[in-house]
C-alpha positions in Angstrom: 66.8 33.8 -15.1 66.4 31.0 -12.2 66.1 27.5 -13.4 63.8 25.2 -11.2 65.4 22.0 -10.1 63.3 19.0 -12.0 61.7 16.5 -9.4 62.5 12.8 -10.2 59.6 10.5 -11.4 59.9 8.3 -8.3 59.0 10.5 -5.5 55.5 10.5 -4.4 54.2 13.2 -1.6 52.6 10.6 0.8 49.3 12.3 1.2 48.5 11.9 -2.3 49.0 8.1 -1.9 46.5 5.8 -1.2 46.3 2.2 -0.9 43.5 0.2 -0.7 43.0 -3.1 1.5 42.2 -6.1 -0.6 38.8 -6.1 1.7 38.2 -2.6 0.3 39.0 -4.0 -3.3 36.8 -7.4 -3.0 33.4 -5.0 -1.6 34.0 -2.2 -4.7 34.3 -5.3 -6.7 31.4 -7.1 -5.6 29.4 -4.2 -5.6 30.0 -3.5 -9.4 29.2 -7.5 -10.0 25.6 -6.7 -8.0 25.0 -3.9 -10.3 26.0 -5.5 -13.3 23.7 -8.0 -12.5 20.4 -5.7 -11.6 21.2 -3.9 -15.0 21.4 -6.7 -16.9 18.3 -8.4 -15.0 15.9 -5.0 -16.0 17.3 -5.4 -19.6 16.3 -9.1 -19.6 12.6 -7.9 -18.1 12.9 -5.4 -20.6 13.2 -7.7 -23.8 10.3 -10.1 -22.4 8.0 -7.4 -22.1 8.5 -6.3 -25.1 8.3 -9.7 -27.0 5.2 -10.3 -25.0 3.7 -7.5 -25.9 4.3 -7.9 -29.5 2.9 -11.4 -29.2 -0.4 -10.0 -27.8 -0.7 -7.6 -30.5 0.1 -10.5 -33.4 -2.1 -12.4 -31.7 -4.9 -9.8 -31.2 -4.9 -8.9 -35.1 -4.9 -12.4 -36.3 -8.4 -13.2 -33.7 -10.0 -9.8 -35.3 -9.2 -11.0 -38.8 -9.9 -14.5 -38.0 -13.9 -13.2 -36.1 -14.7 -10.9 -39.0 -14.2 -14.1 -41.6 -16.3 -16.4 -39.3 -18.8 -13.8 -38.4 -20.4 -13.8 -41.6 -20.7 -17.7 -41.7 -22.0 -18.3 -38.0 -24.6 -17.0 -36.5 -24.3 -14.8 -33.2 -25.3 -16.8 -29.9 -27.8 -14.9 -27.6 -27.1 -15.4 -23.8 -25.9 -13.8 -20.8 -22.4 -14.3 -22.2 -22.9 -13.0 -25.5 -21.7 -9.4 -26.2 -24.6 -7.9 -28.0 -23.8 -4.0 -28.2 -20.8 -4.9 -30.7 -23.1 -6.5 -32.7 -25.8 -4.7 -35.2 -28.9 -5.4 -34.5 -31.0 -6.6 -37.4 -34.8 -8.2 -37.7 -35.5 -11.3 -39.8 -38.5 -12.7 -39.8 -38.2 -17.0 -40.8 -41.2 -19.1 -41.1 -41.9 -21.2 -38.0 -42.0 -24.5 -40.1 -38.8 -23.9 -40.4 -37.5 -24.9 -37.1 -40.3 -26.9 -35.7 -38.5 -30.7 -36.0 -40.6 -33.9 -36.5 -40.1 -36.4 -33.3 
């Protein structure tokens, strides 16, 4: 039986070593610090949109809640602003003494 000599911990082959300017070093750095601050840009963009669009939802239910409640109360305006096809369409006939006004 043959016995292999052990290698000592200090001895390097020198192709496996590589050393790195501190130019190389500062450019992998900075890259990394770009891409940490893209990433953490989109997450920012990310939490607005959300928030914003959670807002326009609140905000959304609480005008549909708050024009069902008034609807009843105010009559609907007729013009060429008014959104009519949302709206049934129901005849009442009033008296015009009604709202003929004395000058």
């Amino acid at each position: 039986m043959t016995t292999a000599a052990p290698l000592g911990e200090n001895t390097l082959s020198p192709t496996n070593v590589t050393t790195k300017s501190q130019e190389e070093i500062l450019y992998q750095s900075s890259g990394a610090i770009v891409a940490a601050i893209v990433v953490g840009v989109i997450i920012i963009f990310t939490v607005v949109l959300l928030v914003l669009k959670m807002y326009n939802r609140h905000m959304r239910a609480k005008r549909e809640l708050e024009s069902t409640s008034t609807k009843a109360k105010t009559p609907p305006a007729f013009g060429p602003t008014s959104n009519t096809a949302n709206q049934p369409t129901t005849i009442t006939i009033v008296p015009m003494d009604i709202h003929t006004q004395n000058r």
